[in-house]
N, C-alpha and C positions, 0 to 999 in steps of 0.2 A: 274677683270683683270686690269683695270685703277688704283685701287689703289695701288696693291701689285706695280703693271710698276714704278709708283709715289715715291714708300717707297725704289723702287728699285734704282733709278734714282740720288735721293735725298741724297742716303746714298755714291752711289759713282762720285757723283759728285765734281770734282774739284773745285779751286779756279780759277778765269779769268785768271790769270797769269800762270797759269799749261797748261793751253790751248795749249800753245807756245811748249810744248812737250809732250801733249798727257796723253796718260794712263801709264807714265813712272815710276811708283811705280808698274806696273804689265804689262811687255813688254811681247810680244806677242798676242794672241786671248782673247780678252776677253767678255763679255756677250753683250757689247755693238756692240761689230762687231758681234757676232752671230746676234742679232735682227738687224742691218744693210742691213747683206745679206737673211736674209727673206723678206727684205724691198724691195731691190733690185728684190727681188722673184718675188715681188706680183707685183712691178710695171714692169716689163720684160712680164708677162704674160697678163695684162692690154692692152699694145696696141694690142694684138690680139683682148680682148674682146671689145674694144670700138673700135676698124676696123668693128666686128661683128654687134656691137650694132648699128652703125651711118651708117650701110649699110643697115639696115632691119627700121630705123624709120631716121628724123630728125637729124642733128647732135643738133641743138640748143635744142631743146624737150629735145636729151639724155642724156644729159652734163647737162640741167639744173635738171631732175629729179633724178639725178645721186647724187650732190653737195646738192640740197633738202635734201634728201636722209638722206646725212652724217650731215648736220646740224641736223637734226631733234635728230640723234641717239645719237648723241657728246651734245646737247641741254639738253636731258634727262638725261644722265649722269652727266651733272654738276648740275643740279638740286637736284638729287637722294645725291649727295656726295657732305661732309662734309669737308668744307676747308678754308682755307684763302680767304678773302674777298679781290677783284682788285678794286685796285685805280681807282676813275675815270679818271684820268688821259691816265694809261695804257690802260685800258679798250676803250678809244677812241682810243688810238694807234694802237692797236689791230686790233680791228674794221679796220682800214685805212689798213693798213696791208695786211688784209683778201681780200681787197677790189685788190689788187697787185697779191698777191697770191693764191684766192684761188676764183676770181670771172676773172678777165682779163686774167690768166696764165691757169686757167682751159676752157677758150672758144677757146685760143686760140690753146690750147694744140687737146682739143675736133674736132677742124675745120679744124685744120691743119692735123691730122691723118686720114679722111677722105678724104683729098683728097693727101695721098700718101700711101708708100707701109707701113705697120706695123713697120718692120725692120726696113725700112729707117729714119720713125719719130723719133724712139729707139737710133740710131746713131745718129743725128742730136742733139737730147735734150743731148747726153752724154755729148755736148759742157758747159754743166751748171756750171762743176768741174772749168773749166780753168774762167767764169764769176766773181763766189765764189771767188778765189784763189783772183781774180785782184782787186774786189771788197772789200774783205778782208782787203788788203794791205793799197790799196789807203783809204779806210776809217777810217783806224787806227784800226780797231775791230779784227784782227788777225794777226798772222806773224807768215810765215813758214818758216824751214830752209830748206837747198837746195835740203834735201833728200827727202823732200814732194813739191818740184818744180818739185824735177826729175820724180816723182812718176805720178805725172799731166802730164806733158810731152812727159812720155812713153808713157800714155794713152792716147795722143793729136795724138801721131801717129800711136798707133792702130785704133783708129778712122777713121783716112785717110784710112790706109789699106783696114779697112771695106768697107769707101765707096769706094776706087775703086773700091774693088771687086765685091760693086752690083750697080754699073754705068751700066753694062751690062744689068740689066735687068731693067733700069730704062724705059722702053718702055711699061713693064708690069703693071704700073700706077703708080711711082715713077714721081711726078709734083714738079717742081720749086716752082713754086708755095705755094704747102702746105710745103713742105722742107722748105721754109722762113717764114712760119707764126711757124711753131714748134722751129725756132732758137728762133724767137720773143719772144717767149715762153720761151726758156729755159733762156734768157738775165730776162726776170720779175723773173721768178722762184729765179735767183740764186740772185736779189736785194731784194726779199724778205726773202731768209734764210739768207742774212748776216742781217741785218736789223733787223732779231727776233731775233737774238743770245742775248743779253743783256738781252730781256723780259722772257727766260727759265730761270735764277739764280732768277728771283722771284718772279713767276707766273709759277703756276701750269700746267704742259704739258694738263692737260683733260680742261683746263680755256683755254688756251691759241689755244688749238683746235677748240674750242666750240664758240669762240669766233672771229676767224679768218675766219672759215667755216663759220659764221653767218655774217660775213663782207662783206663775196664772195657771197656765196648765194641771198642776197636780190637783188643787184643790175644785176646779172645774171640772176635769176628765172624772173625779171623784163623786163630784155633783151629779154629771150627766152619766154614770156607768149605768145605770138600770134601762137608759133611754139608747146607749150604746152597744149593750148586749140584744135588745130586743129586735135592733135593726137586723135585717134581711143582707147584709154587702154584697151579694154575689148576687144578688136580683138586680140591684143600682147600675142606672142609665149609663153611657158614657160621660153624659151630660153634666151627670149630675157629680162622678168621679171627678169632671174638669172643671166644676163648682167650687168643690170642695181645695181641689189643689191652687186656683185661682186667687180664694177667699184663706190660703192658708199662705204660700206659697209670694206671692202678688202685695196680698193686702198687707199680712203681717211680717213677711222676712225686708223684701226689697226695698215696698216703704217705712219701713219702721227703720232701717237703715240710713234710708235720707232724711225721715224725720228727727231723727234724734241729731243729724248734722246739722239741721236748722235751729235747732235745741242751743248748741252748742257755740254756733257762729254768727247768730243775730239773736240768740234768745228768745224763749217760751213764747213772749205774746207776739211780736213780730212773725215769729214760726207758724203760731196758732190763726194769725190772719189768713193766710190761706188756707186754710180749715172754711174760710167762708166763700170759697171759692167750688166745694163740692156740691150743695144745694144747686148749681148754674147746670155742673157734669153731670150729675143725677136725674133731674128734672129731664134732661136732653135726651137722654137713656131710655130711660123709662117711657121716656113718649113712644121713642123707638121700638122698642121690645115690648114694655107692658100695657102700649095704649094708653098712658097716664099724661092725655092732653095739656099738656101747660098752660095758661091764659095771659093774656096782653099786660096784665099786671104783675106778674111772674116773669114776662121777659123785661120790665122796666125795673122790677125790684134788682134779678140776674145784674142788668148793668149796672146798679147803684151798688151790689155789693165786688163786684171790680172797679168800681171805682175808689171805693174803701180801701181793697189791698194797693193799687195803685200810690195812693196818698199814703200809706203808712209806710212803704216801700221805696219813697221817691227822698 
């Protein structure tokens, strides 16, 4: 799967300067936004399972056997396959990176969603787009025109919608608290996707996985070892094993795979827009499984923040 993704990637991938307008030699849907909104799929449905996961063990233990996990599996695939060699140069970079992205934004992602409602972490990280976007700018690594501001924008306030709508049941364990360690969150996330965009034109998305996960990993698995050892494993549910492989497996190898082609072939903030597409899959879930009722304001925000990807897409 990683190479064909790679051969796929590669082939339509633009020049940096193309960036600036997209996929504008094939306007409308294209493969890239398909595996986007799978992207969006897998992490929408995610914060239910690591609500699940970090309520039945540790959040540190689950988060860090979770990122274990997907190093170990992204590890053996760059192994196994045959490719360009990374600079040491990069390869430190990388590493640093992973260390942003995918070891501090994944703890805080992880701690922060246990101690609020599912949905609401969902809503809250959706802020990551409008990060990207500013980030972008001011760094000089992107520029968008005004149709992909407005696109953000829209989705800036369906997002509000959303939370108003489930302000009402912030009683039900929606914490200030965890609400600000997932914004925290979503501020690392989006300084690490603008920050990678340069190392996808020449480095390998399964290198550049394998290598970022292995950044985050050490010093996480590090952080959480006292919370790792004290765990019981051989007590742990089925449930809670296809938790952990889901939210490692799912969340961080397959998507992180397509996200970085988004990365790569429409760049950071166009990518990062559907990011605002998960508060919709989340909210949806969680009705499902945790009982976390959405309200009539939450379904009008939902469709004003598709309407935002929509416009920034079109």
């Amino acid at each position: 799967m990683a190479s064909s993704l790679e051969s796929s990637a590669a082939a339509s991938s633009p020049s940096r300067s193309s960036h600036t307008r997209g996929e504008s030699s094939h306007p409308g849907p294209s493969l890239t936004d398909l595996l986007l909104l799978v992207t969006s799929t897998i992490w929408g449905v995610n914060y239910t399972v690591v609500k699940y996961g970090t309520g039945v063990m540790d959040p540190l233990a689950y988060n860090g056997a979770r990122v274990a996990l997907a190093a170990v599996v992204f590890g053996w695939i760059a192994w196994h396959r045959k490719g360009s060699p990374v600079s040491r140069r990069d390869m430190w970079a990388l590493l640093g990176l992973g260390v942003l992205g995918n070891g501090l934004y994944q703890l805080l992602f992880a701690v922060g969603v246990a101690h609020t409602r599912a949905g609401s972490a969902a809503i809250v990280l959706a802020s990551a787009p409008v990060f990207i976007a500013l980030l972008g700018r001011f760094l000089g690594i992107e520029r968008v025109g005004l149709r992909g501001y407005g696109g953000v924008l829209l989705s800036i306030v369906g997002i509000a919608l959303v939370m108003m709508g489930g302000a009402a049941g912030a009683a039900d364990g929606s914490t200030l608290y965890g609400n600000l360690i997932v914004l925290v969150g979503a501020f690392c996330w989006a300084l690490f996707t603008v920050l990678l965009e340069p190392f996808t034109h020449r480095v390998s998305l399964v290198n550049i996985s394998a290598l970022t996960l292995l950044g985050g990993a050490v010093p996480l698995v590090a952080f959480s070892a006292p919370a790792l050892l004290a765990t019981r494993w051989a007590t742990l549910r089925p449930q809670t094993w296809a938790a952990i492989a889901y939210s490692g497996i799912g969340s961080l190898v397959i998507a992180y795979l397509f996200w970085y082609r988004g990365v790569r072939v429409i760049g950071p903030t166009r990518t990062a827009i559907y990011s605002n597409l998960q508060p919709v899959i989340a909210l949806l879930v969680s009705w499902m499984i945790l009982s976390e009722v959405p309200t009539a304001w939450q379904g009008v925000g939902a469709a004003t923040i598709i309407a935002g990807v929509i416009l920034t897409r079109s």
